[in-house]
BATI-53369 format. One record per residue (C-alpha): residue in three letters; z negated, x negated, y negated. Coordinates in steps of 0.5 Angstrom, whole numbers, padded with zeros to 4 digits, always signed. Each point is the difference from the previous one (the first is absolute). Layout:
<rs>
ALAZXY;...
</rs>
This chain:
<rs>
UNK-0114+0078+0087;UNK+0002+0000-0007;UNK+0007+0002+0000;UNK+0005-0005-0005;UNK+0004+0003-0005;UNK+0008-0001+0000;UNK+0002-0002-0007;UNK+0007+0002+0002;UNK+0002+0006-0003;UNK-0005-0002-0006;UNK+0004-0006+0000;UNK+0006+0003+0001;UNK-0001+0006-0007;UNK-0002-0006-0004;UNK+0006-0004+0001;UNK+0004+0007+0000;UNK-0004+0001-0008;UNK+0003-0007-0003;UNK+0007+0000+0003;UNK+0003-0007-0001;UNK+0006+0000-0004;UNK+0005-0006+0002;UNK+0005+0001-0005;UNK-0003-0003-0005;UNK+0000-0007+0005;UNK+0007+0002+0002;UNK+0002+0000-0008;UNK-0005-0006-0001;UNK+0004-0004+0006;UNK+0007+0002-0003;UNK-0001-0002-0008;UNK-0004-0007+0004;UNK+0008-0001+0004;UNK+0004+0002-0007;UNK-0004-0004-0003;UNK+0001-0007+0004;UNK+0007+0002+0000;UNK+0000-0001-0006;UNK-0004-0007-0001;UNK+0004-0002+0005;UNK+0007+0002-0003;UNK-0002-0003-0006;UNK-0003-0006+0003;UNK+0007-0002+0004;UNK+0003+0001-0006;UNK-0003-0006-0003;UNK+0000-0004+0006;UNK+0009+0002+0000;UNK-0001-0002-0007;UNK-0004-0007+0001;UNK+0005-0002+0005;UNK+0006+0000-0004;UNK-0004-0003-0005;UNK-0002-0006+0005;UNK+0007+0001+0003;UNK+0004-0001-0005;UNK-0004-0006-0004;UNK+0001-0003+0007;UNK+0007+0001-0001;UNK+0000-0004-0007;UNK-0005-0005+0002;UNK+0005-0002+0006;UNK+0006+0001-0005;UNK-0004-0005-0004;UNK-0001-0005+0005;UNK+0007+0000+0003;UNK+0002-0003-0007;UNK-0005-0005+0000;UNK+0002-0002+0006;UNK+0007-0002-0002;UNK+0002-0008-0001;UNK+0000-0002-0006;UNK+0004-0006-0004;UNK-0006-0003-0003;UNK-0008-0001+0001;UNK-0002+0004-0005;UNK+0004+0006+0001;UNK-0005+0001+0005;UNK-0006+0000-0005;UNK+0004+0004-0004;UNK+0001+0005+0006;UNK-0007+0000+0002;UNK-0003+0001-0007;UNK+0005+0006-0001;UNK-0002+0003+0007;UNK-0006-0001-0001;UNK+0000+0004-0007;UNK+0004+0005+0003;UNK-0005+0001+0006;UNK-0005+0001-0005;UNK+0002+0005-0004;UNK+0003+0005+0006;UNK-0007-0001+0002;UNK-0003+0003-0006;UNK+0005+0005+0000;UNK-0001+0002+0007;UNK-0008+0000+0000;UNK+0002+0005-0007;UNK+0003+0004+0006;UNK-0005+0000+0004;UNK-0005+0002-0004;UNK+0004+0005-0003;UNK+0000+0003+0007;UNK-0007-0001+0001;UNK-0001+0004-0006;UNK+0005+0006+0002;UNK-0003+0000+0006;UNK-0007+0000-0002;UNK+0001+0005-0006;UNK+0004+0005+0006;UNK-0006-0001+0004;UNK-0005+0003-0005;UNK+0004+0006-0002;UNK+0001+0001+0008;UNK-0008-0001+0001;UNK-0002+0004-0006;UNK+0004+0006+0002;UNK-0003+0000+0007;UNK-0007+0000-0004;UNK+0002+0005-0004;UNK+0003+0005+0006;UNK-0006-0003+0005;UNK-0005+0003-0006;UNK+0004+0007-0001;UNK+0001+0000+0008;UNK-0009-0001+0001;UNK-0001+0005-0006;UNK+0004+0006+0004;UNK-0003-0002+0006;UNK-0008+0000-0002;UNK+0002+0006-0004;UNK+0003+0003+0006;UNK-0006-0004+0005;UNK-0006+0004-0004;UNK+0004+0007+0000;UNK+0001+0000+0007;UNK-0008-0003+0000;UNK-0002+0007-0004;UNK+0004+0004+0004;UNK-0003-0001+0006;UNK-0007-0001-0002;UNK+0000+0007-0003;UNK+0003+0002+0007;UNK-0005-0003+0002;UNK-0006+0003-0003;UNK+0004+0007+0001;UNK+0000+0000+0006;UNK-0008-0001+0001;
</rs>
């Protein structure tokens, strides 16, 4: 009868030859965290920012309306009022449509530079990794034909 190898320790000496090193995944998992906590904060800055923009254009526009409201001695005192709340409403509109963009271009602008940063930091963190990968590689090959 033919009797079958046991690939085991074999197995176990080339596992033991190209040690698996976890702290480049732990180091990856943390700048991936840091880098969310940071795209979130800029992310609810904005959204706080937005808020108060929508919150207090809804202020104004209720003030606004409270005004229109009121009873008037003439008819046309009620266009007059609806022709100058209309004007008025327009122009916060575009006024607060500019803050809204000038939030959406801060946010965007912030997020770049987060995005950049992390590429940059990912490209150096990678160099040192393959770096240190094909050292260890070396090391263990010339181990290995040394051993024969």
């Amino acid at each position: 009868m033919a009797k079958t190898q046991d690939f085991t320790a074999t197995l176990k000496e080339l596992m033991g030859a190209f040690p698996v090193d976890t702290t480049a995944l732990e180091g990856a998992f943390k700048s991936t965290a840091t880098l969310n906590e940071k795209l979130t904060g800029v992310a609810l800055e904005a959204a706080e920012k937005s808020a108060e923009v929508s919150n207090k254009w809804t202020k104004d526009t209720l003030a606004k309306l409270n005004e229109i409201s009121k009873a008037k001695a003439e008819p046309a005192d009620y266009a007059k009022a609806a022709t100058e709340f209309a004007s008025a409403s327009a122009e916060v509109a575009a006024e607060n449509m500019a803050a809204f963009a000038e939030i959406a271009k801060k946010l965007q602008t912030e997020t770049v530079e987060l995005l950049m940063a992390a590429g940059k930091e990912a490209a150096e963190d990678a160099s040192t990794a393959v770096k240190k990968a094909t050292n260890d590689v070396t090391a263990a090959a010339k181990k290995a034909t040394a051993a024969k």
